[in-house]
N, C-alpha and C positions, 0 to 999 in steps of 0.2 A: 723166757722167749725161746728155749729152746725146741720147740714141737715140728715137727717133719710132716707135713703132708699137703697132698694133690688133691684139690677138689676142682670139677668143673661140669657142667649143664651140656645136654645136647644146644648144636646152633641152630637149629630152627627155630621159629617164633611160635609159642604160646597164645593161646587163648584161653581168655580169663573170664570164664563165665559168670552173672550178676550173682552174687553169693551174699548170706549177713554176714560183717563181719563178724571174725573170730576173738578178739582182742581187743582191749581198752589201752589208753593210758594210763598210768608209766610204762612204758617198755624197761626192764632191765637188760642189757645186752654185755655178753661178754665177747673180748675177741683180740686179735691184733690186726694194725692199721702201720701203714706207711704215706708216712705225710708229708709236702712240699708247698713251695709258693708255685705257682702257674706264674702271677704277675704279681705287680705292687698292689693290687687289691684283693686277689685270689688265692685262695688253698684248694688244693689238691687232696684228697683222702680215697688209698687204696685200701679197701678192711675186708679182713674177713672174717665172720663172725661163727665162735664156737658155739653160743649160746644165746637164742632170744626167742621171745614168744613164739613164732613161725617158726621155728627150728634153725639150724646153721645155712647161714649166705654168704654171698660175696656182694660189696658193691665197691662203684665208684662215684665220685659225690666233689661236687666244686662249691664251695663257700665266696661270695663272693660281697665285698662291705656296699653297703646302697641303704637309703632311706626309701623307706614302706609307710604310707601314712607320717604318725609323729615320731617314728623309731627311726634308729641308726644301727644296722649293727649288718653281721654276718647272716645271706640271706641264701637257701640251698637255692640255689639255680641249675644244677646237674645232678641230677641221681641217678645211675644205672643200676641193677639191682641184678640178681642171678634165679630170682625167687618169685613166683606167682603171685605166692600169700602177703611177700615183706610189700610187692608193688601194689596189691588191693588197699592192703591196710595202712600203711604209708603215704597211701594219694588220699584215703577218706579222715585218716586221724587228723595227719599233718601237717594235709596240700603239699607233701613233698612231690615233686614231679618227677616220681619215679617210674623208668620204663624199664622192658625187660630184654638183656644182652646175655651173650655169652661169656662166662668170665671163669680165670685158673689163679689161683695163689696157690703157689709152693716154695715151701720154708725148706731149708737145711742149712743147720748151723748158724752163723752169720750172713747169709744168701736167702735174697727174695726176691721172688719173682712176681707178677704180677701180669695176667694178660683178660684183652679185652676182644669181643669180638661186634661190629659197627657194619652193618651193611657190607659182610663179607670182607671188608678190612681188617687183619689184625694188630693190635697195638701192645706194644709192649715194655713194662717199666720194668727194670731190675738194679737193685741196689744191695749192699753189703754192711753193715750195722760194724761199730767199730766203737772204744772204750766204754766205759765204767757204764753200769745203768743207775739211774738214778730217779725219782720218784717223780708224781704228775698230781697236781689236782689242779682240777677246775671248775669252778661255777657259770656256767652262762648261758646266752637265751640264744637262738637265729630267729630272723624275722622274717615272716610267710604271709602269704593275701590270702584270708578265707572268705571266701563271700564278699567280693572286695572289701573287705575291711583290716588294716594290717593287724596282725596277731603276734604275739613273743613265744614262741617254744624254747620252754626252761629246760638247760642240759647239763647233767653232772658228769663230770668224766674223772675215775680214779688212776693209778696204775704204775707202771713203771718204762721208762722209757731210755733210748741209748738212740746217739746219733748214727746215722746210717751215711755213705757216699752214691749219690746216684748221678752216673757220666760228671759235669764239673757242676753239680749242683751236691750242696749238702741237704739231708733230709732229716725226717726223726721216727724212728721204729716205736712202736708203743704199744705194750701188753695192757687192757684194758678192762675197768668194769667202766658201763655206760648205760646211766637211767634218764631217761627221754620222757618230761613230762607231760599233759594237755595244753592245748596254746591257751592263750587266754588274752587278753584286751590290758 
């Protein structure tokens, strides 16, 4: 988790012309994220991504628990994105509701920043990663309406993760590989 760097988009809005997509499912993505609760139903995930089909982005992305049809689980209800391509292909694969913002992650050391740009508003998260890092795996689905019909998008997430302090919330930093399968019924 050591890695240093500034990425960030001009703030003007994008237009995203009808294009085929470029990209199928599985997505493999690599990247580091900083993650929180919002509320007792909600996570928060700041990421930014080294490595994925459309090339490197930022997004920001609320998980939030709700039943879709006969499913229960974690359903993306916010997706900001930094990227043209991740928000074409992300609204058509996944029905994620991804729109397009202006977004900065910058790492040093133990220090992460994280900024957002919202209708000329800017927002900004920053926290500080503190002991041991220790390992992550995960198997699971979120649940999305395609065609109104609810769907499971299978996600595997590997990596290594350390908790982080952000104001009086604790959070969790986490270096990542992440494959994002096709939904499916």
């Amino acid at each position: 988790m050591g890695r240093q760097e500034t990425v960030s988009v001009a703030e003007s809005p994008l237009l995203v012309p009808p294009v085929p997509l470029s990209t199928q499912a599985p997505w493999c993505l690599t990247g580091e994220a900083l993650m929180m609760l919002r509320d007792a139903r909600s996570v928060l995930a700041l990421v930014n991504y080294y490595t994925s089909p459309v090339g490197p982005y930022r997004e920001l992305a609320v998980g939030t628990m709700m039943r879709k049809g006969n499913y229960f689980g974690p359903s993306v209800t916010q997706m900001w994105v930094d990227s043209a391509a991740s928000m074409r292909e992300g609204r058509a694969i996944w029905v994620f509701p991804k729109t397009l913002h202006s977004m900065l992650w910058q790492r040093d050391g133990q220090r992460i920043a994280f900024r957002a740009v919202e209708a000329g508003k800017v927002l900004w998260w920053r926290a500080r990663t503190f002991g041991p890092a220790f390992p992550i795996a995960l198997h699971g689905f979120c649940v999305q309406e395609l065609n109104t019909r609810a769907v499971k998008v299978p996600v595997r997430v590997s990596g290594r993760a350390r908790l982080a302090w952000r104001a009086q919330q604790l959070a969790l930093a986490v270096e990542f590989t992440m494959v994002v399968e096709a939904p499916h019924d």
